[in-house]
TIMAR-192053 format. One record per residue: residue in three letters; z, y, x of N, C-alpha, C in turn. Coordinates in steps of 0.05 Angstrom, whole numbers. Each point is the difference from the previous one (the first is absolute). Layout:
// residues N
{pt 'ALA'; {Z; Y; X}; {Z; Y; X}; {Z; Y; X}}
...
//
This chain:
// residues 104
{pt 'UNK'; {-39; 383; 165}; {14; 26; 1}; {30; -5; 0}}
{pt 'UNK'; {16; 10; 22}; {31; -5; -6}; {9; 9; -15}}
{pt 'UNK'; {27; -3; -15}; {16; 6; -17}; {-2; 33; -1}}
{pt 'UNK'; {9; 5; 28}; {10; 31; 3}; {-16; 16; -4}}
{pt 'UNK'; {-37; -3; 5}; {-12; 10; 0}; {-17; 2; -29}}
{pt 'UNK'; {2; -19; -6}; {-5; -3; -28}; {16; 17; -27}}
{pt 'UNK'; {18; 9; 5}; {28; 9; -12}; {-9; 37; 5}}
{pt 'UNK'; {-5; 0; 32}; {-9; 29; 6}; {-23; 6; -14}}
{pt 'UNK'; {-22; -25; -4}; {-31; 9; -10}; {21; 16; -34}}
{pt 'UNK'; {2; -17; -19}; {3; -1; -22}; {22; 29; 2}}
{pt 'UNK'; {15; 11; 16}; {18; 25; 1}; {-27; 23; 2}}
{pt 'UNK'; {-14; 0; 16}; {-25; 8; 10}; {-13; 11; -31}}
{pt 'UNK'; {-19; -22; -7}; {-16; -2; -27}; {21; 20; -23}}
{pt 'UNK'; {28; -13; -3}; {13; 7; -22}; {-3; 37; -2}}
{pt 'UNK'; {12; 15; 29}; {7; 20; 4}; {-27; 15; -16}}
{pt 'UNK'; {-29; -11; 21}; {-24; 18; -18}; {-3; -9; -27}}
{pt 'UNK'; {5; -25; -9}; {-7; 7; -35}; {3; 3; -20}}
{pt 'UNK'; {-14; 7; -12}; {1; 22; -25}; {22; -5; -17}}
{pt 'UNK'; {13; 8; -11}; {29; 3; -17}; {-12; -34; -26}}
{pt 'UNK'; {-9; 5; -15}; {-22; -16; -16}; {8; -30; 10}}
{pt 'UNK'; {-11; -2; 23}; {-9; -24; 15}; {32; -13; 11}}
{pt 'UNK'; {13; 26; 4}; {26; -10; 11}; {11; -14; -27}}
{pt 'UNK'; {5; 10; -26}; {14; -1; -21}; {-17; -31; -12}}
{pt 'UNK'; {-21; -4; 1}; {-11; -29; -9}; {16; -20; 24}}
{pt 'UNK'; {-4; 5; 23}; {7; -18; 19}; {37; 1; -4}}
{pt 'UNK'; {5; 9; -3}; {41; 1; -10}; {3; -14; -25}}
{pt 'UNK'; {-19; 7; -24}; {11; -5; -23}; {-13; -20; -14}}
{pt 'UNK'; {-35; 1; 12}; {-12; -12; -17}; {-26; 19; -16}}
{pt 'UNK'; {-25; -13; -10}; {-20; 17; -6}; {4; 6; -35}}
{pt 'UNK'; {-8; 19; -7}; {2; -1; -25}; {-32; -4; -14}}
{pt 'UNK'; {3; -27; -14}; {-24; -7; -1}; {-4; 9; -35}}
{pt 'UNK'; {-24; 15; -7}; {-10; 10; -18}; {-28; -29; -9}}
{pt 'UNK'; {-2; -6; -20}; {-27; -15; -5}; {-25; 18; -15}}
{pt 'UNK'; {-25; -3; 21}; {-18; 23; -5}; {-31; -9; -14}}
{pt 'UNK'; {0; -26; 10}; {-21; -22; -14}; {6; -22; -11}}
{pt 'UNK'; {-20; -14; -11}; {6; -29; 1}; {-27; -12; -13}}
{pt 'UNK'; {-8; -20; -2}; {-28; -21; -6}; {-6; -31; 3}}
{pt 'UNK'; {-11; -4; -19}; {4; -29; -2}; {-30; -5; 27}}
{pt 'UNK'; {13; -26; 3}; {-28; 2; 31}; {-17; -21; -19}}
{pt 'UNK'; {-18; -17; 12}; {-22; -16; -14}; {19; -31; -5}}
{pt 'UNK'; {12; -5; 21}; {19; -27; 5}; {16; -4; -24}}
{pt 'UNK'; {16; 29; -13}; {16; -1; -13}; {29; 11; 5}}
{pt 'UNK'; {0; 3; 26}; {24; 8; 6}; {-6; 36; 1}}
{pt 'UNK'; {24; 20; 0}; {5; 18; -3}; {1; 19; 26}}
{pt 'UNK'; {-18; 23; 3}; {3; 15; 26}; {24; 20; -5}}
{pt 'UNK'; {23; 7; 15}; {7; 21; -9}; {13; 16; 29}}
{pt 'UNK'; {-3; 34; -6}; {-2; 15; 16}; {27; 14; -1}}
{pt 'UNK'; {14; 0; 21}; {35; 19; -5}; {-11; 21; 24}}
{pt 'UNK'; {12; 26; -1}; {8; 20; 14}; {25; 15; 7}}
{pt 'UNK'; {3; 7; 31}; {33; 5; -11}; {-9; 28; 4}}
{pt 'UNK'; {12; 13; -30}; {-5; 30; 6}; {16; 20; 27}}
{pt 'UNK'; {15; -14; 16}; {14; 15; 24}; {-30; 11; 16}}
{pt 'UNK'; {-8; -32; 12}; {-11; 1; 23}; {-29; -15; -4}}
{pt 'UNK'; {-7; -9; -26}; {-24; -6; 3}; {-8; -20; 2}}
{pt 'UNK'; {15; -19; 10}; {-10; -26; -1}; {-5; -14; -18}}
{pt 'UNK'; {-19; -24; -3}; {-15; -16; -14}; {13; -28; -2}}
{pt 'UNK'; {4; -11; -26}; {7; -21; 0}; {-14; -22; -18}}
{pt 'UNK'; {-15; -5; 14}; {-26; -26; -17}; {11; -27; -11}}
{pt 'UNK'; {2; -14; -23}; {12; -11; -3}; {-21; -27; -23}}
{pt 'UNK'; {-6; -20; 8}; {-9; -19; -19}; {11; -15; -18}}
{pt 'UNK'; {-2; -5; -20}; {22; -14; -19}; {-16; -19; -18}}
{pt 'UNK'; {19; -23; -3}; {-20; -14; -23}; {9; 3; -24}}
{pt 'UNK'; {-16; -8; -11}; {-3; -3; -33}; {31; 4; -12}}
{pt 'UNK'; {22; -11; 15}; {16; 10; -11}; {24; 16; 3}}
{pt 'UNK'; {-15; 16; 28}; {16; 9; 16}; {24; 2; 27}}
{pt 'UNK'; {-15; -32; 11}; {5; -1; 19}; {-12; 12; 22}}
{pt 'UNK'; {16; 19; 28}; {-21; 0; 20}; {-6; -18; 15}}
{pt 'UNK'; {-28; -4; 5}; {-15; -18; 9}; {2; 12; 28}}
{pt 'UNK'; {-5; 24; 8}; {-13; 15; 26}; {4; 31; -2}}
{pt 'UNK'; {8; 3; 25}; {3; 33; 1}; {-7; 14; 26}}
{pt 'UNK'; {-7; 26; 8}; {2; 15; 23}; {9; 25; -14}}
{pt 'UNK'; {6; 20; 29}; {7; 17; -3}; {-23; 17; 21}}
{pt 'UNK'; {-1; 32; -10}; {-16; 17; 9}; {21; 25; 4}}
{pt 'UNK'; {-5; 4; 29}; {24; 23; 8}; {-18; 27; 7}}
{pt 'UNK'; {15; 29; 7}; {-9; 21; -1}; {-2; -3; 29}}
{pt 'UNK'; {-21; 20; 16}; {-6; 2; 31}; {30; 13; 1}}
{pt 'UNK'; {17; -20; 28}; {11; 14; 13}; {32; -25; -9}}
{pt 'UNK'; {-4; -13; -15}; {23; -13; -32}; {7; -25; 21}}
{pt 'UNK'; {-16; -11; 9}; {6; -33; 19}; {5; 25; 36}}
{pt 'UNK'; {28; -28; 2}; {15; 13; 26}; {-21; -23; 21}}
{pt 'UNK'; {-14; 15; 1}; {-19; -22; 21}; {12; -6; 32}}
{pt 'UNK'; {0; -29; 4}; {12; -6; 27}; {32; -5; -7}}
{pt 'UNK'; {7; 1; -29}; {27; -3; -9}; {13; -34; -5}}
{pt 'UNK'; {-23; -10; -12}; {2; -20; -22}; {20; 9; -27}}
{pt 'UNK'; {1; -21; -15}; {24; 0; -19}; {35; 4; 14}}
{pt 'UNK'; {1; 31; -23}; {23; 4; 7}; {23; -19; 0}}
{pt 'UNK'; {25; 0; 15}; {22; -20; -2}; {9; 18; 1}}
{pt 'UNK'; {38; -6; -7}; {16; 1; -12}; {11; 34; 20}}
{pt 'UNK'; {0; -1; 23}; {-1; 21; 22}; {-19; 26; -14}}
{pt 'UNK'; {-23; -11; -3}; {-19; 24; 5}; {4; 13; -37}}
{pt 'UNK'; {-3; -13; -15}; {18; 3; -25}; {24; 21; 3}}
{pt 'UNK'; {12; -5; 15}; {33; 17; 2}; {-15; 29; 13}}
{pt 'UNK'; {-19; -4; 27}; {-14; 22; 1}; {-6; 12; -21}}
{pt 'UNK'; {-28; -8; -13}; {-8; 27; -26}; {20; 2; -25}}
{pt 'UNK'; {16; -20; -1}; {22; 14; -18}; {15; 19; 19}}
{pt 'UNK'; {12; 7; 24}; {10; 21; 15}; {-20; 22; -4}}
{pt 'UNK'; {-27; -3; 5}; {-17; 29; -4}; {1; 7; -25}}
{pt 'UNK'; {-3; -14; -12}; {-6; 5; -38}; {27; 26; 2}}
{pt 'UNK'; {26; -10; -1}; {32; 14; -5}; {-8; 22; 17}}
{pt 'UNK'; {-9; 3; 26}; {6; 11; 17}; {-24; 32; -11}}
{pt 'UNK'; {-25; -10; -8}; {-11; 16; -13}; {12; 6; -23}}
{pt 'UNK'; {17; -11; -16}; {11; 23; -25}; {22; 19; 8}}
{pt 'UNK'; {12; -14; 15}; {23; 21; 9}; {-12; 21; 13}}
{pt 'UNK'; {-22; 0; 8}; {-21; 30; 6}; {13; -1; 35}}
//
């Protein structure tokens, strides 16, 4: 995908979504911890949520708190599909929408 077009997808995505989704993707998720459990191995399951938008943050740890392993679980609609990982451009995008939505 070229630069330019790539830049338009992510202008595209930003414009429809949800205020929420914009404000994690600008600032960052705010992660709440909602579980946690020792697994059989020994090491530690634990479960983060960001109360904005919902997402899931799985996280393995050992014994003394290292993470071992992690994924994340996003809300339908949350991954800019056909985007990849944002750079430094598409970044300057949803921080422009984020502002651009407060100023109403």
């Amino acid at each position: 995908m070229a630069e330019s077009t790539k830049l338009q997808r992510v202008r595209d995505i930003a414009k429809r979504y949800p205020d929420d989704f914009i404000a994690c993707r600008d600032s960052g998720h705010r992660w709440k911890p909602v579980e946690a459990a020792w697994l059989q191995d020994g090491h530690i399951e634990r479960i983060l949520e960001c109360d904005r938008c919902d997402a899931q943050r799985i996280q393995i740890l050992d014994k003394n708190g290292y993470v071992v392993a992690g994924t994340y679980h996003y809300s339908d609609g949350y991954t800019m599909t056909g985007v990849g990982r944002l750079d430094t451009d598409g970044r300057a995008i949803i921080r422009r929408t984020a502002v651009l939505k407060l100023l109403g």
